[in-house]
C-alpha positions as CSV (number, residue, x, y, z in Angstrom):
1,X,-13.6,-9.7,-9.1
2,X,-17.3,-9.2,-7.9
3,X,-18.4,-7.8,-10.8
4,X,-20.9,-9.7,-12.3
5,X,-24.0,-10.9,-10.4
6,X,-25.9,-14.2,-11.9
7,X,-29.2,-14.8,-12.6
8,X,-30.6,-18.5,-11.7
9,X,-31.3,-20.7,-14.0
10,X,-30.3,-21.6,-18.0
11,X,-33.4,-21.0,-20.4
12,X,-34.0,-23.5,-22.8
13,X,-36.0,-20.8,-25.0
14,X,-32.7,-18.9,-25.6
15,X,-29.2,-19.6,-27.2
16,X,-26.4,-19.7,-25.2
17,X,-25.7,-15.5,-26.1
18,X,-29.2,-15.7,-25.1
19,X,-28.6,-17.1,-21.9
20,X,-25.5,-15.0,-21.5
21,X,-27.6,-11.9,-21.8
22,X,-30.2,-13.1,-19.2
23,X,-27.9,-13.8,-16.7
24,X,-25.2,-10.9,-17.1
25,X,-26.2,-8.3,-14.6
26,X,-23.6,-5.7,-13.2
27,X,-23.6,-4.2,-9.7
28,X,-24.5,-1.0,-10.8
29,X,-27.7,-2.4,-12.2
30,X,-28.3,-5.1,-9.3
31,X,-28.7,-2.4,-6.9
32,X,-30.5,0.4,-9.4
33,X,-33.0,-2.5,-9.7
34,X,-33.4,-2.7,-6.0
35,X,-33.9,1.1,-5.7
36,X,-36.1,1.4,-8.3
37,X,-38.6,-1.2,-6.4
38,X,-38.7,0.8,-3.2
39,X,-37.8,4.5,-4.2
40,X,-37.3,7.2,-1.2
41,X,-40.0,9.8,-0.9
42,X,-40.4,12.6,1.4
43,X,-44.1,11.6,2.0
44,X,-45.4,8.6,-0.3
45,X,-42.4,6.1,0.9
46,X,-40.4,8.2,3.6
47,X,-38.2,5.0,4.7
48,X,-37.6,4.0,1.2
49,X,-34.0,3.7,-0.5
50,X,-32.0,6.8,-1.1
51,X,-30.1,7.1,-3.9
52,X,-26.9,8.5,-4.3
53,X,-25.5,5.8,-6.5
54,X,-27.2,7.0,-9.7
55,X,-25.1,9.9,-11.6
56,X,-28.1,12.0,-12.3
57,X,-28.8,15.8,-11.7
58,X,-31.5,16.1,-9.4
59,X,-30.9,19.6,-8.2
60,X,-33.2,21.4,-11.5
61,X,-36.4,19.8,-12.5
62,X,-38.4,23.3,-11.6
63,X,-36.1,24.7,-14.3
64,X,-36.8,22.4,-17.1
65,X,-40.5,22.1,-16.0
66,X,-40.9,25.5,-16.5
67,X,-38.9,25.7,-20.2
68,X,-40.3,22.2,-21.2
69,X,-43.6,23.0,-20.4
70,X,-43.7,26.1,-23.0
71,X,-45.5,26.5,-26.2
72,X,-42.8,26.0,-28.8
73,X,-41.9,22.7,-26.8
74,X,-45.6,21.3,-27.8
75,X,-45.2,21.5,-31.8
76,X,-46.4,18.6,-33.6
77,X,-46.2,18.4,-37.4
78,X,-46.5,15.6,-40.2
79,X,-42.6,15.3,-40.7
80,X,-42.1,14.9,-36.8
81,X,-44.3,11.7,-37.0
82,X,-42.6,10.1,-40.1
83,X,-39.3,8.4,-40.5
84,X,-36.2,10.7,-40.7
85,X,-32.6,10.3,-41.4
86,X,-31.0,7.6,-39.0
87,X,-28.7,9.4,-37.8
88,X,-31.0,12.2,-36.6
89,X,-33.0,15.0,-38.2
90,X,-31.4,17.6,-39.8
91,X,-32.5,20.5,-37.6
92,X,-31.4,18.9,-34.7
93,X,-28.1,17.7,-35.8
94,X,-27.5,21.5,-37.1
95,X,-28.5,22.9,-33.5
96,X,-26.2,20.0,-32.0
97,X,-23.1,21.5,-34.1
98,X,-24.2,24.9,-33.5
99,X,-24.5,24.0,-29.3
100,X,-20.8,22.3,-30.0
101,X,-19.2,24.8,-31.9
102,X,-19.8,27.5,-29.0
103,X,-19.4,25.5,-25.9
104,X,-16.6,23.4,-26.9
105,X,-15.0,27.0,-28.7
106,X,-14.6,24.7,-31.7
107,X,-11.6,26.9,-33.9
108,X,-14.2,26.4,-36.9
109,X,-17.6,26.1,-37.4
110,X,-18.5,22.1,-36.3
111,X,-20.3,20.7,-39.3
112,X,-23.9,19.0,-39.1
113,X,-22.9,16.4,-41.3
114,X,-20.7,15.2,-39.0
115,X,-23.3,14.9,-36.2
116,X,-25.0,11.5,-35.0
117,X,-27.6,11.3,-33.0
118,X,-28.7,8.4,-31.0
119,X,-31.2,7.4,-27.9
120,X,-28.3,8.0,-25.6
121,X,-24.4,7.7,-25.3
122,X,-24.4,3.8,-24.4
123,X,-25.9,3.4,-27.6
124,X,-23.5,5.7,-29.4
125,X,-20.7,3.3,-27.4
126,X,-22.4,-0.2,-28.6
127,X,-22.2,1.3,-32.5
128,X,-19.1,2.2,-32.6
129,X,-17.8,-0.8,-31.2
130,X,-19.3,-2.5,-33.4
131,X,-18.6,-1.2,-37.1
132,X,-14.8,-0.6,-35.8
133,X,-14.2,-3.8,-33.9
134,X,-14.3,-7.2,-34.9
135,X,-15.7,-9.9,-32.2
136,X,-12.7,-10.8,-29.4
137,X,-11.0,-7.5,-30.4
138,X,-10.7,-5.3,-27.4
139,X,-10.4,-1.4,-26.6
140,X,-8.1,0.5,-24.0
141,X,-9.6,2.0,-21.1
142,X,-8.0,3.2,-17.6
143,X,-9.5,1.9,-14.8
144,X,-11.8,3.3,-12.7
145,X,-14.4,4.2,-15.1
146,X,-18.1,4.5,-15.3
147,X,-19.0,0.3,-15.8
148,X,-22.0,0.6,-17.7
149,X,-19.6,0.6,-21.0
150,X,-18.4,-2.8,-20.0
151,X,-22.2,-4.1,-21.0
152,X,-22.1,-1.1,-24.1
153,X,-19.2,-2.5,-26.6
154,X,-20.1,-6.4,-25.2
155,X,-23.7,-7.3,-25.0
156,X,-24.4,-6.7,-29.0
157,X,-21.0,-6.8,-30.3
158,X,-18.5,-9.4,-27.9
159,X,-16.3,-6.5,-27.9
160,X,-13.8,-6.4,-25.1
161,X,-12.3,-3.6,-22.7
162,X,-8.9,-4.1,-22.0
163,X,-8.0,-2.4,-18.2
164,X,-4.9,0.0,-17.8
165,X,-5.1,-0.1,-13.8
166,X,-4.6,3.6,-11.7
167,X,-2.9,3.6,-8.8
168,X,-5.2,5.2,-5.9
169,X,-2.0,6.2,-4.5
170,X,-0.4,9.8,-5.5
171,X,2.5,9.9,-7.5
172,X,5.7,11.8,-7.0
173,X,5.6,14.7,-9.2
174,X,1.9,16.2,-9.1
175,X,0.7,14.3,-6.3
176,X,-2.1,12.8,-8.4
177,X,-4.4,10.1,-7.4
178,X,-5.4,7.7,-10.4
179,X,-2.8,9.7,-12.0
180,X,-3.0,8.4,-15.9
181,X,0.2,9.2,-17.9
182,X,0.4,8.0,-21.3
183,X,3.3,5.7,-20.3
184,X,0.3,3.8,-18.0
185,X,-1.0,3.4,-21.7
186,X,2.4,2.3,-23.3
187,X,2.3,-0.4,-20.3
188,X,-1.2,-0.9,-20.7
189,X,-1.0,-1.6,-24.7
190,X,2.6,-3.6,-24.3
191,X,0.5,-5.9,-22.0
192,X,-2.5,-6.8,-23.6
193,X,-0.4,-7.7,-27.3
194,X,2.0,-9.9,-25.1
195,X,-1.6,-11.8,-24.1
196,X,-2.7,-11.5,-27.7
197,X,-5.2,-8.9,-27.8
198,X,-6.1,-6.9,-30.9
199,X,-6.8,-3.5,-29.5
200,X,-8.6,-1.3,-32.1
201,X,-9.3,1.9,-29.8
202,X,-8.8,3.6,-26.9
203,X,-11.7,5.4,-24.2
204,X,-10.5,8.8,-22.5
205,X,-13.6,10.5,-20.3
206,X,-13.0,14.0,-19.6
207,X,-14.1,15.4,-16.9
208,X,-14.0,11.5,-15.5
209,X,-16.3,9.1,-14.3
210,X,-16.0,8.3,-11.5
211,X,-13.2,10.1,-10.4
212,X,-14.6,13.8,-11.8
213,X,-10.9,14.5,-12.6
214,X,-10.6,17.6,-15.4
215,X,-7.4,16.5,-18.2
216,X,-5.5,19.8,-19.8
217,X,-5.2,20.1,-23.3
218,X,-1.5,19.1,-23.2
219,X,-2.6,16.0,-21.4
220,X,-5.1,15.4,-23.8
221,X,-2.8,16.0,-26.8
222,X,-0.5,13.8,-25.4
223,X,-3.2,10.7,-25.2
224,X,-4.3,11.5,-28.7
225,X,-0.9,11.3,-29.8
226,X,-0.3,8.0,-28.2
227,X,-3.4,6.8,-30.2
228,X,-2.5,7.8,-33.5
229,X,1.4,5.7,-33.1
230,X,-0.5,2.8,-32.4
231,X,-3.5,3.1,-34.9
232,X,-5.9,3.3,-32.1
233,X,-9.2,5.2,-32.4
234,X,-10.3,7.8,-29.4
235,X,-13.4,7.5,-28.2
236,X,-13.7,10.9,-26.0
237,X,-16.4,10.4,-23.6
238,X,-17.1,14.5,-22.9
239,X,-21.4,14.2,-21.5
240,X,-20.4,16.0,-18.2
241,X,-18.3,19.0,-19.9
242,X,-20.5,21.7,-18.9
243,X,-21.2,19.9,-15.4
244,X,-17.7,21.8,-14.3
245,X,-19.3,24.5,-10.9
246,X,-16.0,26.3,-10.2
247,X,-15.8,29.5,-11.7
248,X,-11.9,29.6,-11.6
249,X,-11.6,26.2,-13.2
250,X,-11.9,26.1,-17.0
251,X,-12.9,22.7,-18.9
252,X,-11.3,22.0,-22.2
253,X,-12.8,19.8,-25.1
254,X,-11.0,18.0,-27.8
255,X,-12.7,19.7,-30.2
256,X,-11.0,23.0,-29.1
257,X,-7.7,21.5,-30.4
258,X,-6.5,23.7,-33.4
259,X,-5.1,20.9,-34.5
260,X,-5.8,17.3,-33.7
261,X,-2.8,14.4,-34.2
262,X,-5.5,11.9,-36.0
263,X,-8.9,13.7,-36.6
264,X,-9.9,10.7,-38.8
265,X,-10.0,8.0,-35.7
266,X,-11.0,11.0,-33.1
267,X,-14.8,11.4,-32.1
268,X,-16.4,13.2,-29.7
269,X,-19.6,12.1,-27.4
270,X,-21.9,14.4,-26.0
271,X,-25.6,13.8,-24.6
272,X,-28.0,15.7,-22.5
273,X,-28.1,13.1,-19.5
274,X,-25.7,15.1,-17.2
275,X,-25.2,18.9,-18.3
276,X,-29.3,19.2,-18.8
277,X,-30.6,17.2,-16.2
278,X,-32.6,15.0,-18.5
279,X,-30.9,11.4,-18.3
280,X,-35.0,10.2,-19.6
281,X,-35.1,12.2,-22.9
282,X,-32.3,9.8,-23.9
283,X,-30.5,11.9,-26.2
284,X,-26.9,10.9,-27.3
285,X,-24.5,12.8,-30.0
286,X,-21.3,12.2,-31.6
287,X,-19.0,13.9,-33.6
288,X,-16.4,13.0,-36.1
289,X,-15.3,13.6,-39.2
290,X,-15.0,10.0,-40.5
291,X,-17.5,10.1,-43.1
292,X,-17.3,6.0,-42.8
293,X,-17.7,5.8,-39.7
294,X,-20.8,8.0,-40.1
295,X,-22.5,5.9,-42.7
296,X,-22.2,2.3,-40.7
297,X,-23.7,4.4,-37.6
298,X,-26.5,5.4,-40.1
299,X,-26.9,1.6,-40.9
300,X,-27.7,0.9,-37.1
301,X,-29.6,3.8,-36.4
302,X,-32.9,2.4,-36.9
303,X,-32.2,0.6,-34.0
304,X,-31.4,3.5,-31.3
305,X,-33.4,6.4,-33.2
306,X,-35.2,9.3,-31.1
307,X,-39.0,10.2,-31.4
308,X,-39.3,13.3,-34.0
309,X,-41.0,15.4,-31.3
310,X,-38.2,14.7,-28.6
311,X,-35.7,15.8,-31.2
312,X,-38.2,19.3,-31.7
313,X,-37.9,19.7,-28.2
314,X,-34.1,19.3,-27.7
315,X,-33.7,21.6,-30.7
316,X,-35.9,23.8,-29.4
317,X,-33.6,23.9,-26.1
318,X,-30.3,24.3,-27.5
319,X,-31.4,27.2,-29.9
320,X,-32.5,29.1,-27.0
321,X,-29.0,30.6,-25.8
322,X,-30.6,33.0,-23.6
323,X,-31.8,30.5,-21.1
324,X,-29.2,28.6,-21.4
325,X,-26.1,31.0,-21.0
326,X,-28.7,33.5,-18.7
327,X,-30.6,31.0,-16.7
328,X,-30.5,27.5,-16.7
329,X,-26.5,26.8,-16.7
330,X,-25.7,29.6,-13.6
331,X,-28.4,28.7,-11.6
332,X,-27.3,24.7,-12.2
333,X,-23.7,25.3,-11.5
334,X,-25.0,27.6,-8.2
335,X,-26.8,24.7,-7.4
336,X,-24.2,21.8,-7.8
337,X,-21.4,23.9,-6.3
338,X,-23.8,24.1,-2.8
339,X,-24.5,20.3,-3.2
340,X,-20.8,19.5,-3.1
341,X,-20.0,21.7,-0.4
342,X,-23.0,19.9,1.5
343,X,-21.7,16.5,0.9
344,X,-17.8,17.6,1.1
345,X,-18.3,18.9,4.7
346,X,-20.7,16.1,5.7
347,X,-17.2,13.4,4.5
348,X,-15.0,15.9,6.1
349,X,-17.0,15.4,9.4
350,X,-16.2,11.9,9.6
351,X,-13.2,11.9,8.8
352,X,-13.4,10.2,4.9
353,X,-10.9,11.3,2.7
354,X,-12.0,11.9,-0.9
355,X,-11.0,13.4,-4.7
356,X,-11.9,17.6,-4.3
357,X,-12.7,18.3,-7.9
358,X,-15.0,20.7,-9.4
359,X,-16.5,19.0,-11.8
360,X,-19.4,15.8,-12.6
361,X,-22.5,14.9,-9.9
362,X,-20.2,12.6,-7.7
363,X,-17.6,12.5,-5.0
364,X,-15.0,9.4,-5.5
365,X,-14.3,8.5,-1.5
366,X,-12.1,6.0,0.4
367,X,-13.7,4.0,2.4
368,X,-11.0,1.6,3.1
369,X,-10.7,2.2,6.8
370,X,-14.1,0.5,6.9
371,X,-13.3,-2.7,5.9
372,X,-12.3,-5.5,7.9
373,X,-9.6,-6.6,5.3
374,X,-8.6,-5.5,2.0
375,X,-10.5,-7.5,-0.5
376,X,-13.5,-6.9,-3.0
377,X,-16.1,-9.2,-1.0
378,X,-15.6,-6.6,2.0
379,X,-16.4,-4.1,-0.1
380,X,-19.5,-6.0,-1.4
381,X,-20.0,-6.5,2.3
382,X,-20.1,-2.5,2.5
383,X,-22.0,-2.0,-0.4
384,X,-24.8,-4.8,1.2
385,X,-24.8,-2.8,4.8
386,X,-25.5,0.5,2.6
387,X,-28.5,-1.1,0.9
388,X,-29.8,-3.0,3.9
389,X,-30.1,0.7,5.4
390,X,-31.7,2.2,2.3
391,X,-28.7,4.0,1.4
392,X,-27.5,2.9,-2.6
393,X,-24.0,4.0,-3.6
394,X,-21.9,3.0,-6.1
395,X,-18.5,0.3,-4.8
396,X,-15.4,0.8,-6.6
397,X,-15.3,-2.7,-8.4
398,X,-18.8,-1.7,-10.2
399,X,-16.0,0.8,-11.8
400,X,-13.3,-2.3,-12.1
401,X,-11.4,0.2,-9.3
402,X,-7.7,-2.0,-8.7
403,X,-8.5,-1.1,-5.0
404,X,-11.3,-2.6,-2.8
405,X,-12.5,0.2,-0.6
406,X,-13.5,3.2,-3.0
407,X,-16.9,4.5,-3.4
408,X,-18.7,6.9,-5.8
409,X,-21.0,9.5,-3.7
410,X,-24.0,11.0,-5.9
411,X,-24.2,14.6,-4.7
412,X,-26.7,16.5,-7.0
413,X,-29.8,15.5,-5.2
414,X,-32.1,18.0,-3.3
415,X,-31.2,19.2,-0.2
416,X,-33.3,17.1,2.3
417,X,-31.6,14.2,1.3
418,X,-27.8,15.3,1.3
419,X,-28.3,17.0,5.1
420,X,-28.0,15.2,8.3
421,X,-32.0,13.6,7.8
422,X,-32.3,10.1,7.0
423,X,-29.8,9.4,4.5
424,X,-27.0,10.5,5.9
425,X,-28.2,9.3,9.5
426,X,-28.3,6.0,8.0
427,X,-25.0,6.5,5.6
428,X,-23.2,7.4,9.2
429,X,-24.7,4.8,11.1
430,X,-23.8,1.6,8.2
431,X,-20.1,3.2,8.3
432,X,-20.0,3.1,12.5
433,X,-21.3,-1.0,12.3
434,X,-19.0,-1.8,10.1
435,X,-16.2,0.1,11.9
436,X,-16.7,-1.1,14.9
437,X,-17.5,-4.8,13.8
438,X,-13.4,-4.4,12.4
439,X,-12.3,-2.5,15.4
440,X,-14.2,-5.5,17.9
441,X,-12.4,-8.4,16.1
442,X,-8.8,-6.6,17.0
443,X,-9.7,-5.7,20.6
444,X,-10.7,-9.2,21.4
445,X,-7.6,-10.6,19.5
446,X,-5.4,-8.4,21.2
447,X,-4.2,-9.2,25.2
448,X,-6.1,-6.9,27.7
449,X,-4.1,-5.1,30.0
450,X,-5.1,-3.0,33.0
451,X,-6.9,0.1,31.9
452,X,-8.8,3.0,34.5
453,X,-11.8,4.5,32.2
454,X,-11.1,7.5,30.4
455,X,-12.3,10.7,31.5
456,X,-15.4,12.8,30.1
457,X,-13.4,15.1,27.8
458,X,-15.3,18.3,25.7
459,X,-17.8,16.8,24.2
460,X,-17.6,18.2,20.5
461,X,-17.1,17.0,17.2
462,X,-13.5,15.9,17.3
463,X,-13.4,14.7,14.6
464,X,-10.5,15.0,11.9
465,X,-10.8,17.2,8.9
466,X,-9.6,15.6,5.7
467,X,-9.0,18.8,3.2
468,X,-7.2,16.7,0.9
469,X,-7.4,12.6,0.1
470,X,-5.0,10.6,2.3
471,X,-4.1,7.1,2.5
472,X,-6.0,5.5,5.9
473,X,-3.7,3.7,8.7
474,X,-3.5,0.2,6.7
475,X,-4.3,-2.7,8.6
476,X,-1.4,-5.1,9.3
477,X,-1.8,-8.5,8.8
478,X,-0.3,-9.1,12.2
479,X,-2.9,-7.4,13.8
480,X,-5.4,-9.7,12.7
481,X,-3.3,-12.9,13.6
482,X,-4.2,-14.1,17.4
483,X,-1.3,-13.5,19.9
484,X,0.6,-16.6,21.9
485,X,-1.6,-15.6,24.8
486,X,-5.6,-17.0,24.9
487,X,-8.1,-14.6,24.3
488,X,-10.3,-13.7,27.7
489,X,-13.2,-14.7,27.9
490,X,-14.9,-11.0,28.0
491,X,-18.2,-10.1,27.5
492,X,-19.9,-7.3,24.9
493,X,-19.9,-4.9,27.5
494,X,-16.6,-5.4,28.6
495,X,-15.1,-5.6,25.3
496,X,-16.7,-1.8,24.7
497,X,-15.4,-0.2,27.9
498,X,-11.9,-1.9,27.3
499,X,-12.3,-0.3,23.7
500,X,-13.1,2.9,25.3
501,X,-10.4,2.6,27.9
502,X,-7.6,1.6,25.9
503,X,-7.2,5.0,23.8
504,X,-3.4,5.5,24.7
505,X,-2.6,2.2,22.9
506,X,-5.1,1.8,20.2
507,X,-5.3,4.2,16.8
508,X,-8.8,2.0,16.6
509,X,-9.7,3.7,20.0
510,X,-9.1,7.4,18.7
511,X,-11.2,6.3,15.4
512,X,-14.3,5.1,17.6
513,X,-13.7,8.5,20.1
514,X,-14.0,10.4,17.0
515,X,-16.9,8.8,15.8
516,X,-18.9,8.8,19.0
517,X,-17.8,12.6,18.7
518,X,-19.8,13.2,15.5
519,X,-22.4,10.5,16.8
520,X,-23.0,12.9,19.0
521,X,-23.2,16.2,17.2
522,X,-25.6,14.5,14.9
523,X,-28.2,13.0,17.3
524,X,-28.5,16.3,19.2
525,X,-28.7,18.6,16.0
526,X,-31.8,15.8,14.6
527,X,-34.7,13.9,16.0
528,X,-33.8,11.0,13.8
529,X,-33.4,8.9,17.3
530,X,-36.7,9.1,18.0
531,X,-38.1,8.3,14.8
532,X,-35.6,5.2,14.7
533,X,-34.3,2.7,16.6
534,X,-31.3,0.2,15.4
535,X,-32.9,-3.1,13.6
536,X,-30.9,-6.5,12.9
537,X,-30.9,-6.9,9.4
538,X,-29.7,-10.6,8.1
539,X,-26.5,-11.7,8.5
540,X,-25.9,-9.0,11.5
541,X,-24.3,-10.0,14.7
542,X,-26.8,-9.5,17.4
543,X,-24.4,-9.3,20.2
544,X,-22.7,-6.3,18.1
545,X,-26.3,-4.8,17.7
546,X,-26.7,-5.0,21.9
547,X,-23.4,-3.4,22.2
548,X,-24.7,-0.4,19.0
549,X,-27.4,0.3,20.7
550,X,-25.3,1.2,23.9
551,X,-23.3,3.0,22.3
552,X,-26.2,5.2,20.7
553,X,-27.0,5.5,23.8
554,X,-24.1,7.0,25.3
555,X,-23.6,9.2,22.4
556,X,-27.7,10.5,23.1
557,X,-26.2,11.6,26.5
């Protein structure tokens, strides 16, 4: 696996965890790094790198601005500025339970007590990891899921996550993608004791991340009840439960369970990164009812406390129920729901199949057609193209995915960046360079025949529309072996028009038509051709560039 990108160089100022530290960096923060050194803006740094590879909610910063920037936000007072109770201050863990008891429709009351408050949920993540882990012991988690946690329960503690691999492909009775059952579990745990790991917990995320996917409360029951056989706490990761913009669709929390199997190894996290927009007040809760488990977080709380006016102002927020319920949640949901139908319809344009769910900032799309062959450096590969164009999106192996191909799509950005302007000129043209760089290598392996060219048919999109995921034509292995007969000795051009010619025999050929299809929609409903002109970045086949730009040509026709 690619996960893992090194850092040159062993210091000889730091120990070897030290050193380990240093050099650990994931992809997820090799290419937030990169984005954060040239950031997109509409008029400071117009071609700099758009992201929709970061899971934040971009869509209501007017909203907040105007609540933030009130009066009762701005109260400073002598206990605010003092130390407090490590695992929060009182008023804000009672407006936490309060927040908890009504969204979550708690059965009873949710107790303040049982609230802890940290500078964020990876913090929350590292803590517990650590007071219910020893070093080497390991926790359950399905994969894909958000990768960040990998760093979480390892960096401080050496705390490891133990993968139960999803199949991308649906199963028989639901037609599920990344369909987890508890008997994936029961496999998953079987395995990891046969290689002799102590697993002390287990990590469910509902809605998911990345895959946005909403779990009933019978499935839910069912995973808790698999926990409690084997001992195992459950670490329910709920941060996007109020990020769910279909008003048919209803999200249910564990702590709506009457009853839960083990409520002594069950807690609960919660932050305002994702439902409120504000992944920089860095505000992460937890609730259980293990009043142990409580007092060790309180031990290493003076590490990951919150500032006492930041925890005024979130109190401040969640008390005020009338914006919430009234304003601020409708007007987000209204807002995400149009986002996803941008992005949807934009994926359904090219032909991309993808998970439809209501729920989370992101889309979870296959992108497997795109690479040449099935393996995680082609995908890397992919990911590299994006960047190069000043596109970041998350690959699938940043989220230990079992497939190569899978990306996450961030959707919840402002308009101007999810319509057919820069980003998604630039998203189109990385996926039609490294199409047709897969498509070129099969046409010149595979004997020409006698072709006449292809009549001018209707010019409009013609492209397929994907309404629900669906595995892409697999490459065959064959196809990329050369056949008994040489290989002519065609130029660029040639190879192109033979491409274009040979649609009656070549699936590749109807992919490329279909392409050049929305090539073509797109370049006559922007101007983006004439602010841009195709660019060899490193690495890039120039003779594939020539034949590009002909193509971009064509299309411009």
């Amino acid at each position: 696996m690619w996960q893992v990108r090194q850092a040159p160089g062993r210091s000889v100022y730091l120990s070897s965890r030290g050193n380990s530290i240093r050099q650990h960096q994931g992809i997820l923060q090799e290419g937030f790094i990169q984005y954060a050194m040239d950031k997109h803006h509409q008029t400071d740094n117009p071609d700099g790198i758009v992201n929709l590879g970061t899971s934040e909610n971009k869509l209501c910063y007017d909203l907040l601005h105007k609540r933030l920037t009130k009066p009762d936000m701005l109260h400073v007072e002598p206990s605010l500025l003092q130390y407090a109770d490590w695992t929060g201050h009182a008023f804000l863990r009672e407006e936490v339970a309060k927040f908890l008891s009504h969204h979550c429709c708690s059965p009873k009351p949710l107790r303040a007590d049982n609230v802890v408050v940290m500078n964020g949920c990876g913090s929350l993540f590292s803590c517990i990891a650590a007071v219910i882990c020893d070093p080497k012991d390991a926790i359950l988690i399905p994969t894909p899921f958000y990768g960040v946690i990998t760093e979480d329960v390892h960096l401080y503690s050496d705390v490891k996550l133990f993968h139960v691999p999803l199949d991308c492909e649906a199963d028989g009775e639901e037609s599920k993608h990344f369909h987890l059952t508890v008997e994936k579990l029961e496999a998953g745990l079987k395995k990891a004791k046969q290689e002799g790991w102590n697993i002390r917990a287990l990590i469910l995320m509902n809605p998911h991340n990345p895959l946005a996917e909403l779990y009933t409360p019978k499935e839910m029951i069912a995973f808790l009840e698999f926990a409690k056989r084997n001992d195992l706490h459950a670490i329910v990761d709920e941060v996007y439960m109020l990020t769910v913009f279909d008003e048919s669709v209803t999200f249910h929390s564990v702590l709506s369970i009457e009853s839960l199997p083990d409520p002594q190894r069950t807690h609960v996290m919660w932050g305002m990164s994702k439902d409120f927009a504000m992944a920089g007040i860095r505000i992460g809760t937890l609730y259980t009812v293990n009043t142990d488990l409580v007092e060790a977080l309180a031990q290493l709380g003076s590490f990951h406390g919150l500032p006492g006016t930041s925890q005024h102002q979130v109190a401040q927020l969640l008390r005020d129920r009338d914006w919430i319920n009234n304003e601020f949640l409708p007007e987000n949901r209204r807002r995400l729901k149009n986002a996803h139908s941008l992005l949807t319809r934009e994926l359904r344009s090219l032909g991309i199949p993808f998970l439809d769910r209501p729920a989370a900032l992101y889309v979870w799309a296959d992108l497997r057609k795109y690479l040449n062959k099935s393996s995680f450096e082609e995908e890397l590969s992919l990911w590299r193209c994006f960047l190069r164009h000043k596109v970041l999106l998350s690959c699938g192996q940043a989220f230990s995915c079992s497939t190569p191909g899978w990306f996450r799509i961030v959707f919840a950005d402002q308009q101007p960046q999810l319509q057919l302007g820069q980003s998604h000129e630039l998203f189109f043209v990385c996926l039609f360079v490294c199409f047709f760089k897969s498509i070129l290598i099969l046409i010149l392996l595979k004997h020409p025949g006698h072709c006449t060219e292809k009549e001018e048919g209707d010019e409009s999109d013609n492209t397929s529309i994907v309404n629900s995921i669906s595995s892409p034509q697999s490459k065959s292995s064959d196809q990329l072996k050369e056949r008994d007969s040489p290989v002519p000795d065609t130029g660029l051009l040639g190879a192109e028009e033979f491409f274009l010619l040979d649609c009656q025999e070549s699936k590749a050929a109807e992919g490329l038509d279909s392409l050049i299809g929305t090539l073509r929609h797109q370049i006559r409903s922007s101007d983006w051709l004439e602010k841009n002109t195709p660019v060899l970045s490193h690495g890039e086949d120039p003779e594939i560039l020539d034949v590009f730009k002909s193509l971009l040509q064509r299309a411009k026709k």
